[in-house]
C-alpha positions in Angstrom: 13.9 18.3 5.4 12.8 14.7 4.1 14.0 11.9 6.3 15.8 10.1 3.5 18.2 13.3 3.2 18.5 14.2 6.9 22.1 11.9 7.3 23.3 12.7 3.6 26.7 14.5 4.9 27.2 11.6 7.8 26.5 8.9 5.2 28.6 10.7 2.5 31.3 11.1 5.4 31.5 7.5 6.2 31.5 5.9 3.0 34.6 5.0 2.3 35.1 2.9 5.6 34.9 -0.6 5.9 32.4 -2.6 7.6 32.3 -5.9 8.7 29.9 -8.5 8.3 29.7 -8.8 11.9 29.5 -4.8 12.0 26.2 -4.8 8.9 24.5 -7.6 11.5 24.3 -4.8 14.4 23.8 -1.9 12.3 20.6 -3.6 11.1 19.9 -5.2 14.1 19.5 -1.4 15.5 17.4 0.0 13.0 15.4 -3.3 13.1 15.1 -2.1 17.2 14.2 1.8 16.2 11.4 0.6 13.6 10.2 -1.7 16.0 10.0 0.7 18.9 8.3 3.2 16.8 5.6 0.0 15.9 5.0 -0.2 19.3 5.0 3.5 19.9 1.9 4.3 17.7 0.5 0.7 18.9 0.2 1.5 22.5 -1.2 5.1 21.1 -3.5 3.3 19.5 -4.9 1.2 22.1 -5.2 4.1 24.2 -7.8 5.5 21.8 -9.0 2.1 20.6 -13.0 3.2 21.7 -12.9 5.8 19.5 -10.8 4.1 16.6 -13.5 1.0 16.6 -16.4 3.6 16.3 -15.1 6.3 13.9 -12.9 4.0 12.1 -13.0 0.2 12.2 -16.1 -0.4 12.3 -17.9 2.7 10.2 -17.5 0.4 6.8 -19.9 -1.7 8.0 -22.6 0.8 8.6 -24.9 1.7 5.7 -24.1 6.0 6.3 -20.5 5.1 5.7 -19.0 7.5 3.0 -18.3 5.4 0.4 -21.8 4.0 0.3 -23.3 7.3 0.5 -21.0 8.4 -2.8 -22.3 4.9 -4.2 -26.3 6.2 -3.8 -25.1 9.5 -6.0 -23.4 7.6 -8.2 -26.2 5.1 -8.5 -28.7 8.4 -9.1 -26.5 9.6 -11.5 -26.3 6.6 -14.0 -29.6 4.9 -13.4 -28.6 2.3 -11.7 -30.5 1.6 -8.3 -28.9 -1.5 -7.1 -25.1 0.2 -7.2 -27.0 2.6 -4.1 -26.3 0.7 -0.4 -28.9 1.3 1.6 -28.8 -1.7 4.0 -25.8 -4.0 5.2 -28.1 -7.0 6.5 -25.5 -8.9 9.3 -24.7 -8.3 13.1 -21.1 -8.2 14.4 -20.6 -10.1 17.4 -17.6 -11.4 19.5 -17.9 -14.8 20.7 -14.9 -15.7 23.1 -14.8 -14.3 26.7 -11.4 -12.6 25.7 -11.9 -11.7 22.1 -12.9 -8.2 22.5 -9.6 -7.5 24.7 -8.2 -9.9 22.1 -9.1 -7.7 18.6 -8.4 -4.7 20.6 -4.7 -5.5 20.6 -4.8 -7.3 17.6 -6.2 -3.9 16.2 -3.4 -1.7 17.7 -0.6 -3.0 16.1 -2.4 -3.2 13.1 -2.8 0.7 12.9 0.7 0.6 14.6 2.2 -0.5 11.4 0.2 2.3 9.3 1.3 5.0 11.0 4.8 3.7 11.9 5.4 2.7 8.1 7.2 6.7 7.2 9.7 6.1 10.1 10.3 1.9 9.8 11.0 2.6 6.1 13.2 5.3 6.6 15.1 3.3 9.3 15.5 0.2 7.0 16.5 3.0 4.5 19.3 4.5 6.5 20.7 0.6 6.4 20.7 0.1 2.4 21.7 3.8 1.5 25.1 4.0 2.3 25.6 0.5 0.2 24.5 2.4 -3.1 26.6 3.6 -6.0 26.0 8.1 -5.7 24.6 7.7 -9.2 22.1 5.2 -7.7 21.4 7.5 -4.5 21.0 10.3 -6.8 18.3 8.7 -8.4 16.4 7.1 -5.3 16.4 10.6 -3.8 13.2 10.9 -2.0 12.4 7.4 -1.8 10.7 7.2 1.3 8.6 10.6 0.4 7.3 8.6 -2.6 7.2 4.7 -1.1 4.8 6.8 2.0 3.1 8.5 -0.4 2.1 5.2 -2.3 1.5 3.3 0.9 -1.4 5.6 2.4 -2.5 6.1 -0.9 -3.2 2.4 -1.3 -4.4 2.4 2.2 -6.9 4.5 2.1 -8.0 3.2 -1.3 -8.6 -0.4 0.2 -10.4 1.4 3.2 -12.5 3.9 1.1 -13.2 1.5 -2.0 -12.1 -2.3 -2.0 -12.9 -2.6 2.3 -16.5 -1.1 1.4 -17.5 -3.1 -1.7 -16.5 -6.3 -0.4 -18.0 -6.0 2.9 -21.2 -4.9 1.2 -21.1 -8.1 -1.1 -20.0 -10.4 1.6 -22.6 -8.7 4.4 -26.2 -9.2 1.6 -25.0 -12.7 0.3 -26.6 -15.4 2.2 -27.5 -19.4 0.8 -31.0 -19.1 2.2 -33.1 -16.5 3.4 -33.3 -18.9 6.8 -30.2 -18.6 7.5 -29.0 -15.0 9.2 -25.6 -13.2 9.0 -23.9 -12.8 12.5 -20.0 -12.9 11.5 -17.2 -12.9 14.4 -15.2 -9.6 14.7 -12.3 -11.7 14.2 -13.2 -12.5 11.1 -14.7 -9.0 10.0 -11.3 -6.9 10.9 -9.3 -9.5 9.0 -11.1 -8.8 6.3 -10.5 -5.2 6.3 -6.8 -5.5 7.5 -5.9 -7.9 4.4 -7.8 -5.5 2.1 -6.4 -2.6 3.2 -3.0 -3.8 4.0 -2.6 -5.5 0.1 -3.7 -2.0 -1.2 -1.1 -0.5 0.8 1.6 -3.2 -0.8 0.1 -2.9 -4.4 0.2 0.5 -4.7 4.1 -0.2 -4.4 4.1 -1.1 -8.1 5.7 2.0 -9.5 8.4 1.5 -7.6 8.7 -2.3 -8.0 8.9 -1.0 -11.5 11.7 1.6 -10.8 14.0 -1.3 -9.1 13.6 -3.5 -11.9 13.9 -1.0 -14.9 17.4 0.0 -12.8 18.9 -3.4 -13.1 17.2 -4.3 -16.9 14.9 -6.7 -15.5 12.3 -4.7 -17.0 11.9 -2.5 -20.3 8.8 0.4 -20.8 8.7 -1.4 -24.4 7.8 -4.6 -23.0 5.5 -2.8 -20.7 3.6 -1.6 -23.7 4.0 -4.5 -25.5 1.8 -6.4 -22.8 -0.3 -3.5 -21.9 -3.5 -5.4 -23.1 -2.5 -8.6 -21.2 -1.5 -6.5 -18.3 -5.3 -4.9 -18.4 -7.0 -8.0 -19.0 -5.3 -9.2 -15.3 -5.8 -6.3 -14.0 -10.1 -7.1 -14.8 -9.5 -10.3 -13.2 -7.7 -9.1 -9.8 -11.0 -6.3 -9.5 -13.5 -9.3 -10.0 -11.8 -11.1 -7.5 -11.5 -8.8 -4.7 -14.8 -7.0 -5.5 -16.9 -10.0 -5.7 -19.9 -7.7 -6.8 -21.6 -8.9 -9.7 -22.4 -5.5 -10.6 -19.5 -4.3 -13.6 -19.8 -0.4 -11.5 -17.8 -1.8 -8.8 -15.0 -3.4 -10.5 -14.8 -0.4 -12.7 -13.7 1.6 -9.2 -11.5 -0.4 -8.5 -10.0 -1.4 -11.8 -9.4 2.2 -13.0 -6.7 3.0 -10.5 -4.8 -0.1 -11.0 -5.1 1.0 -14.3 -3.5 4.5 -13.6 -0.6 2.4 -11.5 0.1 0.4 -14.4 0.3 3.6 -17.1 2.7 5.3 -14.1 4.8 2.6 -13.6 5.5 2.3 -18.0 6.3 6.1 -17.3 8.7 5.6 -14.7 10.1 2.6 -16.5 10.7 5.0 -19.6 12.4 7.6 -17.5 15.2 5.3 -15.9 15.4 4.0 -19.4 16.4 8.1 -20.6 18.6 8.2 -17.9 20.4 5.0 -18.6 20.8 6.7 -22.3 22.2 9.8 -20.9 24.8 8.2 -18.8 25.3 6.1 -21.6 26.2 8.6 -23.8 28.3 11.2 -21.3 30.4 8.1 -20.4 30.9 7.7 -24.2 31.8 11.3 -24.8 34.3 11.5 -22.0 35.9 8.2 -23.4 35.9 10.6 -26.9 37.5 13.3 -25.2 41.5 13.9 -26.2 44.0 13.3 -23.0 
């Protein structure tokens, strides 16, 4: 059963009681507690493995037999293009600090914490707005947190697989002269793949920014459409700037599923609008209807 439905009949039950503003402070206060405790949960989970989370995980973008870059030679083969093909990542990690390893090892945990705690934190944070909703309104956010996960790891394993990748090889073969040799601080290298990761995570959230603001009218699918081509042309811009790669291939990858996102969310836009329609018109026929 999907978590968003699992307290339907106890929400449903308790709707019609009043709350006070004092009671809403502790209600969220505990599902604040529950999503954090389920943070820490995976955290510590994750720091028990962290060894084998650096090797197979954190630090396998940075190695030249990584899978994207591997899919990159293929690609490279396929359309004649040699220099899209990574076959070398010229810089050295290192940690500096006397503490920094211990350091980026917690730092690291709670990182993946808040991946793999994300289903459950939503769905507590959930639980809180739910019962404030109109039935029409939970009737159409039913399986919210199936979709908003869905989204999420789908945008997180795009900036791992795709954005992290390219970036890292830009970054790692860019130097100001051929004196000078790239040693970055792991600091500075997992903070890279974090934010990249992490903001694919959050931008994959579009559709469903789109869905809250097509509800309350902030948003239209004809004014969607209308500024399609504007929409595209910043779309370009945000690819060039978080694949620095001169090379047109690699803002192509990641441009054409922001592209997808954006014909999704016109699509999703144009269904609430239907539905508005509908209710429009069955609220219009039952003020028609004879007493």
């Amino acid at each position: 059963m999907p978590l968003d439905q699992e307290f339907d009949s106890e929400e449903e039950g308790s709707e019609g009681k009043e709350m006070s503003f004092i009671g809403h402070l502790e209600e969220l206060r505990w599902h604040v507690i529950r999503a954090a405790a389920s943070i820490l949960v995976f955290a510590i989970i994750a720091f028990i493995y962290i060894q084998e989370i650096y090797h197979y995980v954190i630090i396998a973008p940075s190695q030249p037999d990584f899978w994207t870059y591997r899919m990159l030679c293929k690609l490279a083969d396929v359309v004649g293009y040699d220099e899209l093909c990574v076959k070398a990542l010229n810089f050295k990690l290192q940690v500096i600090g006397m503490g920094d390893a211990f350091t980026m090892s917690m730092t690291s945990s709670v990182i993946a914490g808040l991946i793999f705690a994300f289903p459950y934190a939503f769905w507590e944070i959930w639980r809180f707005i739910k019962p404030g909703l109109k039935p029409s309104e939970r009737r159409s956010a039913r399986g919210a947190v199936f979709y908003v996960t869905f989204l999420f790891f789908t945008g997180v394993l795009f900036g791992y697989y795709v954005v992290s990748p390219l970036a890292i090889n830009f970054l790692a073969n860019y130097t100001l002269d051929e004196s000078i040799i790239n040693e970055f601080s792991l600091a500075s290298y997992i903070s890279l793949v974090a934010t990249l990761t992490l903001a694919c995570g959050i931008a994959f959230q579009l559709p469903i920014v789109v869905f809250v603001l097509a509800k309350v009218g902030v948003l239209t699918p004809s004014f969607m459409r209308e500024y399609r081509k504007h929409s595209f042309i910043v779309i370009l811009i945000v690819a060039a700037i978080i694949t620095p790669s001169p090379d047109i291939y690699s803002q192509v990858l990641v441009a054409i599923p922001l592209f997808i996102l954006y014909e999704i969310s016109i699509l999703v836009s144009s269904n609430v609008e239907r539905e508005k329609l509908r209710e429009e018109k069955r609220l219009a026929d039952l003020g028609n209807t004879p007493d």
